[in-house]
PDB file of the backbone (N, CA, C, O) and the ligand in Angstrom, with CONECT records:
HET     ZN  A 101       1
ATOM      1  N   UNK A   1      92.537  46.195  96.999  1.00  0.00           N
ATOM      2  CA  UNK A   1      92.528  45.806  95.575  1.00  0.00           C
ATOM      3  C   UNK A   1      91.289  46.346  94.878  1.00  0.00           C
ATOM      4  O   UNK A   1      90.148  46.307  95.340  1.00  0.00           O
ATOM      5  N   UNK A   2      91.651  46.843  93.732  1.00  0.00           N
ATOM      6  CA  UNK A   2      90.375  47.533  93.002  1.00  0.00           C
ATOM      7  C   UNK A   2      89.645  46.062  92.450  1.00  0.00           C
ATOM      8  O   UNK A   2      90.034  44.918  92.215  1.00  0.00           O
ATOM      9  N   UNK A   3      88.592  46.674  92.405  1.00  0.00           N
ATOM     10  CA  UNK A   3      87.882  44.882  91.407  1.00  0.00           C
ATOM     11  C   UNK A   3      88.360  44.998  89.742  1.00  0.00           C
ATOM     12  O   UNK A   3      88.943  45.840  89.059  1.00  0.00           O
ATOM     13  N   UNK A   4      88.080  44.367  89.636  1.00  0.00           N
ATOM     14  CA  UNK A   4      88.683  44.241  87.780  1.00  0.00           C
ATOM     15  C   UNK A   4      87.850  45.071  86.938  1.00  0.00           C
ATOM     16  O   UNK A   4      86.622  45.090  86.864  1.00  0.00           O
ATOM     17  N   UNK A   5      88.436  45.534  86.514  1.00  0.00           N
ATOM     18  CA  UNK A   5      87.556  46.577  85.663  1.00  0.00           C
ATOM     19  C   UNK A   5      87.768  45.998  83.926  1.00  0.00           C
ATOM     20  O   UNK A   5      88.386  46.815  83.244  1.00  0.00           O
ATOM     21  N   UNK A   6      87.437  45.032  83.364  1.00  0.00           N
ATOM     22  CA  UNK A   6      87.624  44.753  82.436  1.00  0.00           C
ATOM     23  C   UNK A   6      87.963  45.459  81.080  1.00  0.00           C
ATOM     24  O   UNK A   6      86.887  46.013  80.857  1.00  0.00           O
ATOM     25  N   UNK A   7      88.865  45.819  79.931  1.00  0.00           N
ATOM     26  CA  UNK A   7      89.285  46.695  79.168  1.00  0.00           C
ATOM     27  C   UNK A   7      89.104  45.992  77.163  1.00  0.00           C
ATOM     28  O   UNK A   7      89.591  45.023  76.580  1.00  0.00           O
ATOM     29  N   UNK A   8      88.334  46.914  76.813  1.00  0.00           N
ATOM     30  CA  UNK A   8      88.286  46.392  75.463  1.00  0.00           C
ATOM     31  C   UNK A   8      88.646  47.747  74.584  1.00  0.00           C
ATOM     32  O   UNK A   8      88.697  48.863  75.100  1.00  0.00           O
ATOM     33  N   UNK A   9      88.937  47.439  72.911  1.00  0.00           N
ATOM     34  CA  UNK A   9      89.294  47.998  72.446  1.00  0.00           C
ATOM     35  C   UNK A   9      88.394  48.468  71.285  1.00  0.00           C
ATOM     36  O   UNK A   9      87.894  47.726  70.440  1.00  0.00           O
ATOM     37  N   UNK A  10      88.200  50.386  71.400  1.00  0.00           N
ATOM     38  CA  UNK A  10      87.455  50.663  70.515  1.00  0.00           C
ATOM     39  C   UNK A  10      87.452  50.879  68.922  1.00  0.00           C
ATOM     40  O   UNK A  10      88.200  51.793  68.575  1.00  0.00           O
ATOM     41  N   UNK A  11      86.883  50.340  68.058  1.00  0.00           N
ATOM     42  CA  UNK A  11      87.246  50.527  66.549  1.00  0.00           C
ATOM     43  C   UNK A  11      87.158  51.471  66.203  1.00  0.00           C
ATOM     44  O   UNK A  11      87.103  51.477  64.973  1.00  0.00           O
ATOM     45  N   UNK A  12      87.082  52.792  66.806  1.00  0.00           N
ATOM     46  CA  UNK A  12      87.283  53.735  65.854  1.00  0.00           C
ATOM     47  C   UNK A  12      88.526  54.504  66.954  1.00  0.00           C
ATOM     48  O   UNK A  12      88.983  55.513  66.416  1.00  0.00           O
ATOM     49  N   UNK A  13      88.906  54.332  67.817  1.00  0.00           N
ATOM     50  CA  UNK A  13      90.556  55.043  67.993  1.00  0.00           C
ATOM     51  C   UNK A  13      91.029  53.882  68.559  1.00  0.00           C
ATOM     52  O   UNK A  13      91.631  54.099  69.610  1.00  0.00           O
ATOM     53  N   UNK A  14      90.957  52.478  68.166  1.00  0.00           N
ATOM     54  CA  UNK A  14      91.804  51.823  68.513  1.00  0.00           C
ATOM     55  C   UNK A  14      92.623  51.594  69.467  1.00  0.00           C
ATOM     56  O   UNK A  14      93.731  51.108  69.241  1.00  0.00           O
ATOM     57  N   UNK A  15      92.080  52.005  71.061  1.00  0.00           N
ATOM     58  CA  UNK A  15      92.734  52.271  72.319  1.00  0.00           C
ATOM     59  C   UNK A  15      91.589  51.711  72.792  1.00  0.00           C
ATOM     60  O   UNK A  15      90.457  51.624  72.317  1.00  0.00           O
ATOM     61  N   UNK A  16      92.374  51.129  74.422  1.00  0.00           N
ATOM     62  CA  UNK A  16      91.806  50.476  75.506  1.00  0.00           C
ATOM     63  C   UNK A  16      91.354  51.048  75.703  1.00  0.00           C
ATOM     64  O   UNK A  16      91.721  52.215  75.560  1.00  0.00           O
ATOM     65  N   UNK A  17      89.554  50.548  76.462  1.00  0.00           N
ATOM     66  CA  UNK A  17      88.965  51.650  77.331  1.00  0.00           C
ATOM     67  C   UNK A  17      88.004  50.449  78.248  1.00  0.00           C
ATOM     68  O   UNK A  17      87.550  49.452  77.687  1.00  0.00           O
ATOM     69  N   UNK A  18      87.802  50.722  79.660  1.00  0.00           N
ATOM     70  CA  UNK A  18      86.494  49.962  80.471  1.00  0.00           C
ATOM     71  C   UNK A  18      85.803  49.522  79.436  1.00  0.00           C
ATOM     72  O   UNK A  18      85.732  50.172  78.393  1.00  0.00           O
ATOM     73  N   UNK A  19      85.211  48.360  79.606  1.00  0.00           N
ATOM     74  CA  UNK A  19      84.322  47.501  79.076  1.00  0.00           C
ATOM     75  C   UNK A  19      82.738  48.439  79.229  1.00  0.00           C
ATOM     76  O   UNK A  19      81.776  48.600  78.477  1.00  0.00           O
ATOM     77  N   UNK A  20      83.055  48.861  80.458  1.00  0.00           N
ATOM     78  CA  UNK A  20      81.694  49.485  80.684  1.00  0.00           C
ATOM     79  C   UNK A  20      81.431  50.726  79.970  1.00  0.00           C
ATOM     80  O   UNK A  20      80.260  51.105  79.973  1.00  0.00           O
ATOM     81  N   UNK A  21      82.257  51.400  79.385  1.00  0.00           N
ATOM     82  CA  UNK A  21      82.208  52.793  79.135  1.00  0.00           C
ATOM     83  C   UNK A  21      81.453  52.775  77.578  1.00  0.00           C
ATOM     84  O   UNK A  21      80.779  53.704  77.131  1.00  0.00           O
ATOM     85  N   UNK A  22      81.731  51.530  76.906  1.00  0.00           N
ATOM     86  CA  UNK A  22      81.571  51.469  75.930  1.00  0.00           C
ATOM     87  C   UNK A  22      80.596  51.060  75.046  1.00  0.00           C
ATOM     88  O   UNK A  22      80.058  50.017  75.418  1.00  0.00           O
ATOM     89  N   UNK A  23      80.187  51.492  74.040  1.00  0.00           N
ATOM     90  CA  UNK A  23      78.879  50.848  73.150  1.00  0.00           C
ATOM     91  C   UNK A  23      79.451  49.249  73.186  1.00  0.00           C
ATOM     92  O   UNK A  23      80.597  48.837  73.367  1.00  0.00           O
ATOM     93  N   UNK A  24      78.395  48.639  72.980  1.00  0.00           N
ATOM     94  CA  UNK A  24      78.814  47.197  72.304  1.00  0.00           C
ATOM     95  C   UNK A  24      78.275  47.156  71.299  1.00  0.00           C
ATOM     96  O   UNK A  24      77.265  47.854  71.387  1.00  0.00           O
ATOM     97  N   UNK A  25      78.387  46.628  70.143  1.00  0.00           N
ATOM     98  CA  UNK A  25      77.909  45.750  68.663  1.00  0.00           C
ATOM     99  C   UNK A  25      77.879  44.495  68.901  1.00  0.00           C
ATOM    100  O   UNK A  25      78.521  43.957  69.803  1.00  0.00           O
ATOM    101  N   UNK A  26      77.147  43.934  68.132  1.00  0.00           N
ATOM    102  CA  UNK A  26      77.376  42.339  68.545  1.00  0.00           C
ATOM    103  C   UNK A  26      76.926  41.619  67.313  1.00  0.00           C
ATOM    104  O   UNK A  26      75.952  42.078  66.715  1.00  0.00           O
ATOM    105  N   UNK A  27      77.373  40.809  66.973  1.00  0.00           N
ATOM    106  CA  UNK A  27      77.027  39.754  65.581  1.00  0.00           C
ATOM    107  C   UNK A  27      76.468  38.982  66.288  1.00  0.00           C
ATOM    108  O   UNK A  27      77.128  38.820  67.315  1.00  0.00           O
ATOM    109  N   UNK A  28      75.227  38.186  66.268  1.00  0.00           N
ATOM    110  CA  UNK A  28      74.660  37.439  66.263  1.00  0.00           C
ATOM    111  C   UNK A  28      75.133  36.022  66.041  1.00  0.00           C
ATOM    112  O   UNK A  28      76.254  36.151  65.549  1.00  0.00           O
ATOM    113  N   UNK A  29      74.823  34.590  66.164  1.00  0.00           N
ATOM    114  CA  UNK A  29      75.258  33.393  65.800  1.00  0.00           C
ATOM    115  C   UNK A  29      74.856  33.544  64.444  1.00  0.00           C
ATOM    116  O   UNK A  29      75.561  33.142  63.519  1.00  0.00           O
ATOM    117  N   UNK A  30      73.748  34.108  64.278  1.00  0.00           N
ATOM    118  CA  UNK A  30      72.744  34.142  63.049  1.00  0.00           C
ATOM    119  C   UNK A  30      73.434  35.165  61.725  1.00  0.00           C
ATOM    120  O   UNK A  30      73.083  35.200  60.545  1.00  0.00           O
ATOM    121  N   UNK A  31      74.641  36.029  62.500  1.00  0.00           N
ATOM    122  CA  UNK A  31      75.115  36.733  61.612  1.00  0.00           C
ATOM    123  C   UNK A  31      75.328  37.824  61.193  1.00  0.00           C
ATOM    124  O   UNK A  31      76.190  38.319  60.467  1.00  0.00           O
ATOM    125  N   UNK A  32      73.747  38.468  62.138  1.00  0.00           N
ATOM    126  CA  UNK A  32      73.101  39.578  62.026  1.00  0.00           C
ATOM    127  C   UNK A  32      73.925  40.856  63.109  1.00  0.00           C
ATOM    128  O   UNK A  32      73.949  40.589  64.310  1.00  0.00           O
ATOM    129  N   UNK A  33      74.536  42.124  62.665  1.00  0.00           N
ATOM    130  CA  UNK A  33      75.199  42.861  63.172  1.00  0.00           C
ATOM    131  C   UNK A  33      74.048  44.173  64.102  1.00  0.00           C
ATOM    132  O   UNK A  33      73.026  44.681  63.641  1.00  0.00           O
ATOM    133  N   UNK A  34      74.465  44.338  65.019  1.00  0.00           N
ATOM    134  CA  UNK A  34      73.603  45.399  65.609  1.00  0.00           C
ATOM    135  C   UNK A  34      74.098  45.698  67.087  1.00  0.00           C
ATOM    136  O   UNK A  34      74.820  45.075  67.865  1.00  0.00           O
ATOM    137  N   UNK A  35      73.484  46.785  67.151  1.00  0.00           N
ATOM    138  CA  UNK A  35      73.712  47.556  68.500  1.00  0.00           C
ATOM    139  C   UNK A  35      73.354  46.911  69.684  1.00  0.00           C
ATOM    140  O   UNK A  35      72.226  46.417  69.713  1.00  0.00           O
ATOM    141  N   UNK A  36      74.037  46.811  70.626  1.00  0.00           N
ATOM    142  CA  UNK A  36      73.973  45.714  72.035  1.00  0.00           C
ATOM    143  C   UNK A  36      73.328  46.753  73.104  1.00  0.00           C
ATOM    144  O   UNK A  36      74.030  47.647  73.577  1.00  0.00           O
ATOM    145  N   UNK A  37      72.252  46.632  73.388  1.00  0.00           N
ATOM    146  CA  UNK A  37      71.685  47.941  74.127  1.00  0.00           C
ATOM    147  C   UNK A  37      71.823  47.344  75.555  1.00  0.00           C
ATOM    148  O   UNK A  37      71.808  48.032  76.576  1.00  0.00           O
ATOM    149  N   UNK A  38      71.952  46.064  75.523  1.00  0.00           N
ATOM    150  CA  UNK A  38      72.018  45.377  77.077  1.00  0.00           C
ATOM    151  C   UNK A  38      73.391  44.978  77.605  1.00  0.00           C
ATOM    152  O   UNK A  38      73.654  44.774  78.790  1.00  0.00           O
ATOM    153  N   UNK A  39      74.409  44.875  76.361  1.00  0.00           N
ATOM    154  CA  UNK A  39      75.648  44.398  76.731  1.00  0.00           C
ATOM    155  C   UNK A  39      75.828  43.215  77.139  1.00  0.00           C
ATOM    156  O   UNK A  39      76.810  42.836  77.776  1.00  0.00           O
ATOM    157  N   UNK A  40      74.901  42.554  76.803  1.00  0.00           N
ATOM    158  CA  UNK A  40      74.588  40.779  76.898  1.00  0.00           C
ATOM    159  C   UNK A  40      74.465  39.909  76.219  1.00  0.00           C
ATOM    160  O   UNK A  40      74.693  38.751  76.569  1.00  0.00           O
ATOM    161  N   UNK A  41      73.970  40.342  74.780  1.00  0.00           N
ATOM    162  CA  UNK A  41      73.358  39.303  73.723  1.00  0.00           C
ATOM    163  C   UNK A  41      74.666  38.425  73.391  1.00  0.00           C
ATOM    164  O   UNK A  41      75.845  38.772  73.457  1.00  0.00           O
ATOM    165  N   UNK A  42      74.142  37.245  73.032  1.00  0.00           N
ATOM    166  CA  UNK A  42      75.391  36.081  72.867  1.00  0.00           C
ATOM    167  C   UNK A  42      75.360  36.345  71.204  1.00  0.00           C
ATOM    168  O   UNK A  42      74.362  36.463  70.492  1.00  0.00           O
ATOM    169  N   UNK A  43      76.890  36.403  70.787  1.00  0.00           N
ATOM    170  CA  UNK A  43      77.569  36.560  69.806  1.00  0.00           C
ATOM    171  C   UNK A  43      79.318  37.326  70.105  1.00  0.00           C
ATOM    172  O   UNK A  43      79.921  37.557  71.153  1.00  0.00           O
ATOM    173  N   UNK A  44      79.619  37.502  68.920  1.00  0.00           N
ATOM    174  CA  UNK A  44      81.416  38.257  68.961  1.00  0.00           C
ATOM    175  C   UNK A  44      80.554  39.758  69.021  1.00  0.00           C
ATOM    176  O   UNK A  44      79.718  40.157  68.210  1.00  0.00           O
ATOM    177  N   UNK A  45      81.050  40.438  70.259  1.00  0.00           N
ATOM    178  CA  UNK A  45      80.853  41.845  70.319  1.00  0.00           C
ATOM    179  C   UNK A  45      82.304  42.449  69.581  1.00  0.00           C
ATOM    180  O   UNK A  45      83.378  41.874  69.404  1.00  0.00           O
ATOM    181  N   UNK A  46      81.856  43.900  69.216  1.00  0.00           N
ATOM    182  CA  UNK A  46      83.317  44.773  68.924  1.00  0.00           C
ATOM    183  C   UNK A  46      82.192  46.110  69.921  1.00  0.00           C
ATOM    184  O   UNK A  46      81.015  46.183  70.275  1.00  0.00           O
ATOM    185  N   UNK A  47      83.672  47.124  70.048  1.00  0.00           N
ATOM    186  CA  UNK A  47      82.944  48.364  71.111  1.00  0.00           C
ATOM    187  C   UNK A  47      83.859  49.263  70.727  1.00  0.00           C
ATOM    188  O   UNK A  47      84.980  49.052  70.264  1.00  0.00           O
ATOM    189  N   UNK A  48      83.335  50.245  70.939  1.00  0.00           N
ATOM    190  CA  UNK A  48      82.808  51.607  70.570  1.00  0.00           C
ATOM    191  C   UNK A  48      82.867  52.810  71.890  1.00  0.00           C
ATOM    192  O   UNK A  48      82.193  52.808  72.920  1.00  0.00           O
ATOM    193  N   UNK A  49      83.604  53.508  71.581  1.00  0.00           N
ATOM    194  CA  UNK A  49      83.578  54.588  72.753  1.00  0.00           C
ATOM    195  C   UNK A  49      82.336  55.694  72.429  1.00  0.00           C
ATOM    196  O   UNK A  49      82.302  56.500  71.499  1.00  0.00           O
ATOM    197  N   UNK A  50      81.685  55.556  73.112  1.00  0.00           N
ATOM    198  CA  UNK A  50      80.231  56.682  73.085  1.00  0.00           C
ATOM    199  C   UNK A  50      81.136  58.112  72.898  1.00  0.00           C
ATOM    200  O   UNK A  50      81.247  58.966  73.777  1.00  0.00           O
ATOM    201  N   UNK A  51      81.591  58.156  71.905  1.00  0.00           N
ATOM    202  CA  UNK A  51      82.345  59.931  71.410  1.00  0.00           C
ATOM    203  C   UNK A  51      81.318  59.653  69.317  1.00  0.00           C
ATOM    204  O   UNK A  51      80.976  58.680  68.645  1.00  0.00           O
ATOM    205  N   UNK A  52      81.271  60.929  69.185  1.00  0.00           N
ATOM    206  CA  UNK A  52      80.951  61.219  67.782  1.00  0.00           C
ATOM    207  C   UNK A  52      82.377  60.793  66.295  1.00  0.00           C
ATOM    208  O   UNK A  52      82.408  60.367  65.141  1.00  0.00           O
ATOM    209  N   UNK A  53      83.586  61.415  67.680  1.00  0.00           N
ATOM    210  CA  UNK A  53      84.830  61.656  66.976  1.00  0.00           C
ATOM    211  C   UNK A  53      84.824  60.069  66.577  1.00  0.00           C
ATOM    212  O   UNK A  53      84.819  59.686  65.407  1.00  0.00           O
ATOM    213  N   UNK A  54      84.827  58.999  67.979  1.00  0.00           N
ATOM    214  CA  UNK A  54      85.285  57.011  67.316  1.00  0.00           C
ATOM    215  C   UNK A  54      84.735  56.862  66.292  1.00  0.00           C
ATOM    216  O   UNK A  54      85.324  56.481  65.280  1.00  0.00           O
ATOM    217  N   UNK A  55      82.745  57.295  66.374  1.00  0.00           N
ATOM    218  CA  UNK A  55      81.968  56.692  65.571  1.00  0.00           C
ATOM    219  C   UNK A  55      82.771  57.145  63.980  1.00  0.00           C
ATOM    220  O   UNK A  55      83.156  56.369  63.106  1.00  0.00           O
ATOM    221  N   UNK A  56      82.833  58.390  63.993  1.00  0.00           N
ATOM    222  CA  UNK A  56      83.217  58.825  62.545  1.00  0.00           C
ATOM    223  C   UNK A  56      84.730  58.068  62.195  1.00  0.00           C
ATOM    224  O   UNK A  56      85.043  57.752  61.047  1.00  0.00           O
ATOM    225  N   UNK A  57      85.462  57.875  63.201  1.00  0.00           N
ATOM    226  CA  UNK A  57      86.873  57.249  62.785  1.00  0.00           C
ATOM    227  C   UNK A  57      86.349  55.749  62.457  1.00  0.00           C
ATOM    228  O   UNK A  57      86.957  55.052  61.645  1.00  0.00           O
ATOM    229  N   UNK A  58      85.169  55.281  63.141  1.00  0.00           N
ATOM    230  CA  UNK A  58      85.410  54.182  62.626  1.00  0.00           C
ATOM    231  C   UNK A  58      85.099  53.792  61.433  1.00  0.00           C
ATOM    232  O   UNK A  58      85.833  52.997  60.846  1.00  0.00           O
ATOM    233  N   UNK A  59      83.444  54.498  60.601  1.00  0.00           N
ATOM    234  CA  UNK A  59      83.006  54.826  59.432  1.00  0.00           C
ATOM    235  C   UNK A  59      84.114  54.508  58.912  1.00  0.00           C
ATOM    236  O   UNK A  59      84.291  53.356  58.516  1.00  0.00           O
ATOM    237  N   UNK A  60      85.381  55.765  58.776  1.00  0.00           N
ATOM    238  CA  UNK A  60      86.479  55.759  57.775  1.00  0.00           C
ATOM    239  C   UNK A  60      87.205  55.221  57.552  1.00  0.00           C
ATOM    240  O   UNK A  60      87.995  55.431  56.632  1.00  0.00           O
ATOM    241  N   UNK A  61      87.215  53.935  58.637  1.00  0.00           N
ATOM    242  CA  UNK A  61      87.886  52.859  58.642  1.00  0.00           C
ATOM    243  C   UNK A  61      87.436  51.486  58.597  1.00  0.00           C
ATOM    244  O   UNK A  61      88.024  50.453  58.916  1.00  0.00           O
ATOM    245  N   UNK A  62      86.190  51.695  58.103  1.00  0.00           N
ATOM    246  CA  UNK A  62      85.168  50.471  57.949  1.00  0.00           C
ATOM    247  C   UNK A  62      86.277  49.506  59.552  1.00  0.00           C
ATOM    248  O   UNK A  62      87.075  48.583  59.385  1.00  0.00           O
ATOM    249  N   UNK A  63      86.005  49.980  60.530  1.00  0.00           N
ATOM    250  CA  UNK A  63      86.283  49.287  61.833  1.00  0.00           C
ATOM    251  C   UNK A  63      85.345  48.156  62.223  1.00  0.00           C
ATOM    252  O   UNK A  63      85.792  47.295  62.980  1.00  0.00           O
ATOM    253  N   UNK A  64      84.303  48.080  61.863  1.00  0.00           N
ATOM    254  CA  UNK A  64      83.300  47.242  62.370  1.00  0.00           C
ATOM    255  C   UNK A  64      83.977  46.065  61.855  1.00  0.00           C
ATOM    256  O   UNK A  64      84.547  45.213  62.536  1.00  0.00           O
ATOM    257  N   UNK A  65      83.836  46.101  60.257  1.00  0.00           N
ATOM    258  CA  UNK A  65      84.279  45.432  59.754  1.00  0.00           C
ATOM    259  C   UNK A  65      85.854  44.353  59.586  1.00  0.00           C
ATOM    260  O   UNK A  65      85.910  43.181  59.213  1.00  0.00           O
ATOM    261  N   UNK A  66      86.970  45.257  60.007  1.00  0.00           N
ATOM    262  CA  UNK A  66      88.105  45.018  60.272  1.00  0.00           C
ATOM    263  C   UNK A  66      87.919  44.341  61.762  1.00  0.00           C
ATOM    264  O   UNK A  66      88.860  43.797  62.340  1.00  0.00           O
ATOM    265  N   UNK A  67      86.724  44.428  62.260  1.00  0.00           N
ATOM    266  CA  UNK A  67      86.692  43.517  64.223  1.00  0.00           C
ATOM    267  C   UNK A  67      86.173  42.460  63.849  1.00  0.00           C
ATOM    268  O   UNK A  67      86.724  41.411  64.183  1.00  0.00           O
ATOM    269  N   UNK A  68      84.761  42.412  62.916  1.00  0.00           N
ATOM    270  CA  UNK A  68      84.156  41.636  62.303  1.00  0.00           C
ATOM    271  C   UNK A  68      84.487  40.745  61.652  1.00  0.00           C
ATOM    272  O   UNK A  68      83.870  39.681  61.677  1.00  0.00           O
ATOM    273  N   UNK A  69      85.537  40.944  60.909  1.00  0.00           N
ATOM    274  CA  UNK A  69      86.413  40.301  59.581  1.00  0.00           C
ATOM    275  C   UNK A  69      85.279  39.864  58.638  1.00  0.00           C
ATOM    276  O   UNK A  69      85.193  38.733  58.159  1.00  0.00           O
ATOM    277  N   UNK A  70      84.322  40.982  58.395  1.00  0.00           N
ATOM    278  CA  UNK A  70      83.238  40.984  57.191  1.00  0.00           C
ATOM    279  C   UNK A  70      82.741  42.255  56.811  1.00  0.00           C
ATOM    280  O   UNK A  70      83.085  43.367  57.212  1.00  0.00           O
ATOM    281  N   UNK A  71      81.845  41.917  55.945  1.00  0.00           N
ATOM    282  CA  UNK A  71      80.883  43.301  55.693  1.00  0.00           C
ATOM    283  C   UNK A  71      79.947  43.683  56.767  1.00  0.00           C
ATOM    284  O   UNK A  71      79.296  42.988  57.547  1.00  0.00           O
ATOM    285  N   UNK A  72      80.052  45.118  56.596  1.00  0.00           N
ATOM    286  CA  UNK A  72      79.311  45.752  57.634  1.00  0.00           C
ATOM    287  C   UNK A  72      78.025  46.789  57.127  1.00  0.00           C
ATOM    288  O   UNK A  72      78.519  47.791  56.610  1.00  0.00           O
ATOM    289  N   UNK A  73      76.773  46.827  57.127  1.00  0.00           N
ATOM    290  CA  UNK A  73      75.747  47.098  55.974  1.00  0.00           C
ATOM    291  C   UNK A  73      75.956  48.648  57.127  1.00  0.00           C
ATOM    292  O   UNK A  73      75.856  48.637  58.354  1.00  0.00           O
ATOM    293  N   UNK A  74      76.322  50.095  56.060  1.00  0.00           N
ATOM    294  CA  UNK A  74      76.320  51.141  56.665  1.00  0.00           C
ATOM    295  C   UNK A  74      75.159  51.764  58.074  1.00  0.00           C
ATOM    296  O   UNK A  74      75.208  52.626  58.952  1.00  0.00           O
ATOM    297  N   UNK A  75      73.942  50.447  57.475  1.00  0.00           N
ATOM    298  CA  UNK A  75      72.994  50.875  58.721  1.00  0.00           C
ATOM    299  C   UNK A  75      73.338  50.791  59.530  1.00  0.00           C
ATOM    300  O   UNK A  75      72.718  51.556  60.268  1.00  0.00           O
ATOM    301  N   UNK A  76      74.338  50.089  60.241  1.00  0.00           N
ATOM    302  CA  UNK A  76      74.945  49.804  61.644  1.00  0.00           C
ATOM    303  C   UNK A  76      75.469  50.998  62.224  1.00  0.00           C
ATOM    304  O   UNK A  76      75.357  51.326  63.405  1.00  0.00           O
ATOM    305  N   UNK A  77      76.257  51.851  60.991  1.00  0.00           N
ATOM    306  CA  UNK A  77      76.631  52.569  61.671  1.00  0.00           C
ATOM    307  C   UNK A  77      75.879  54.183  62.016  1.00  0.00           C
ATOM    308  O   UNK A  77      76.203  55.079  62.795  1.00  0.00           O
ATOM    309  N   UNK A  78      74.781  54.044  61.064  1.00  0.00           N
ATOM    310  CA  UNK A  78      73.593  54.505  61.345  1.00  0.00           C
ATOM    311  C   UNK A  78      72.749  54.427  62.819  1.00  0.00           C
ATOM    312  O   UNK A  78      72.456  55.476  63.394  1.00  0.00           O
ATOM    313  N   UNK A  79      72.424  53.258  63.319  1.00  0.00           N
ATOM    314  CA  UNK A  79      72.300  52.718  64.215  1.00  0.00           C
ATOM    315  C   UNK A  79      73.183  52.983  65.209  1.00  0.00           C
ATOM    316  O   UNK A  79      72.493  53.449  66.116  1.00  0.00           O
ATOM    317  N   UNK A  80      74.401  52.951  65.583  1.00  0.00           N
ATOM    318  CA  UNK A  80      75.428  53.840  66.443  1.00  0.00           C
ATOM    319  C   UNK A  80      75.107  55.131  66.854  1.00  0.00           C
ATOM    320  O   UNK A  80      75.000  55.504  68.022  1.00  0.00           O
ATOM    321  N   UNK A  81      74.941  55.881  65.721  1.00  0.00           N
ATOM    322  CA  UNK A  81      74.750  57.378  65.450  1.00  0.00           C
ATOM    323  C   UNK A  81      73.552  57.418  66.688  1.00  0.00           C
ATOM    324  O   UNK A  81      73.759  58.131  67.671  1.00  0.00           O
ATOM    325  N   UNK A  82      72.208  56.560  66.574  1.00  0.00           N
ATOM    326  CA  UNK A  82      71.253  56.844  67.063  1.00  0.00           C
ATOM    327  C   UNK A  82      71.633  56.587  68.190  1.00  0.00           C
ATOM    328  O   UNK A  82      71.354  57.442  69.031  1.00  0.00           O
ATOM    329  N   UNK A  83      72.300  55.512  68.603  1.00  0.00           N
ATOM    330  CA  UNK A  83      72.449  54.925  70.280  1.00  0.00           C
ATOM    331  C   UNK A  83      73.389  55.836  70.869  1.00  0.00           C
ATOM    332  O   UNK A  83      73.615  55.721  72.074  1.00  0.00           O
ATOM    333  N   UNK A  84      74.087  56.902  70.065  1.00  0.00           N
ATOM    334  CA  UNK A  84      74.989  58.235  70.517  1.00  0.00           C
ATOM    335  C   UNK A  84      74.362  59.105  71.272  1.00  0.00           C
ATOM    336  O   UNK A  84      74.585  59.621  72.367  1.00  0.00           O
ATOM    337  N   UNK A  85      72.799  59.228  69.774  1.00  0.00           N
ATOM    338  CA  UNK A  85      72.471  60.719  70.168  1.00  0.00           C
ATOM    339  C   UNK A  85      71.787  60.349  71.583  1.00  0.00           C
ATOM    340  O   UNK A  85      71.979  61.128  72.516  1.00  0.00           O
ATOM    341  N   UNK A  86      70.771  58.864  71.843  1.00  0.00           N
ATOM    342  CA  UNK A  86      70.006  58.292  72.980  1.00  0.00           C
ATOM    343  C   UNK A  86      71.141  58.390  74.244  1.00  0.00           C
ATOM    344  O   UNK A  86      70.735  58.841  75.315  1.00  0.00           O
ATOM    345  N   UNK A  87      72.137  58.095  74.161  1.00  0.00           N
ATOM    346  CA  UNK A  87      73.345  58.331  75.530  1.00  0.00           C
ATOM    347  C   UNK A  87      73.441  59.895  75.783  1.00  0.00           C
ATOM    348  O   UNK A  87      73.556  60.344  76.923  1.00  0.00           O
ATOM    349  N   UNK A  88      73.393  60.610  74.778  1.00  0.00           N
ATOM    350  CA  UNK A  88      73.832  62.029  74.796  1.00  0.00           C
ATOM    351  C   UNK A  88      72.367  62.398  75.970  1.00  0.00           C
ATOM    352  O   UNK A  88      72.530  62.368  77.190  1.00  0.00           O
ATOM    353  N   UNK A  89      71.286  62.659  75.457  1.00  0.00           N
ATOM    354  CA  UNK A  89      70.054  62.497  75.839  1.00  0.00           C
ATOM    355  C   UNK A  89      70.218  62.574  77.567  1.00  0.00           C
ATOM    356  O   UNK A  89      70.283  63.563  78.297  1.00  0.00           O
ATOM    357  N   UNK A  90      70.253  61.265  77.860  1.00  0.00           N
ATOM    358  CA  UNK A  90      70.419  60.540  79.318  1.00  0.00           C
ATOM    359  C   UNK A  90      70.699  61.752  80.263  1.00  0.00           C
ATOM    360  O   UNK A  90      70.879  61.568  81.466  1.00  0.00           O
TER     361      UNK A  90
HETATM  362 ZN    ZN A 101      87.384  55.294  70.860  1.00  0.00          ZN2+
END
């Protein structure tokens, strides 16, 4: 038996992918939206496939927002951009 590989869905192509593969976002209790660099912080995460192509699909689809069911202040997705280019990097 494989171990569970847990599967979430990314907002900008809207397809399953490993939990692990993926950026996390995370809202805060407090409200506050931002990049999950640990994949731990307590709040509602939404995720993100580390591709340029999701990030931009999701922009155009204000996706954060549609996971969120709120406003999403464009820095976030600013903030993505950077945690892209930092994975690219690696
Ligand atoms: Zn994706």
């Amino acid at each position: 038996m494989p171990a569970e590989r847990p599967e979430r869905l990314c907002v900008g192509c809207r397809e399953k992918h490993p939990k692990a593969e993926l950026l996390r976002i995370v809202r805060s209790p407090a409200g506050e939206i931002s990049v999950d660099a640990t994949g731990k912080s307590p709040g509602r995460g939404a995720y993100l496939c580390p591709r340029a192509e999701c990030l931009r699909a999701a922009r155009r689809h204000n996706g954060l927002a549609w996971s969120f069911k709120g406003r999403v202040a464009p820095a976030v997705y600013d903030a993505l951009a950077e945690a892209l280019r930092a994975r690219a990097e690696d």
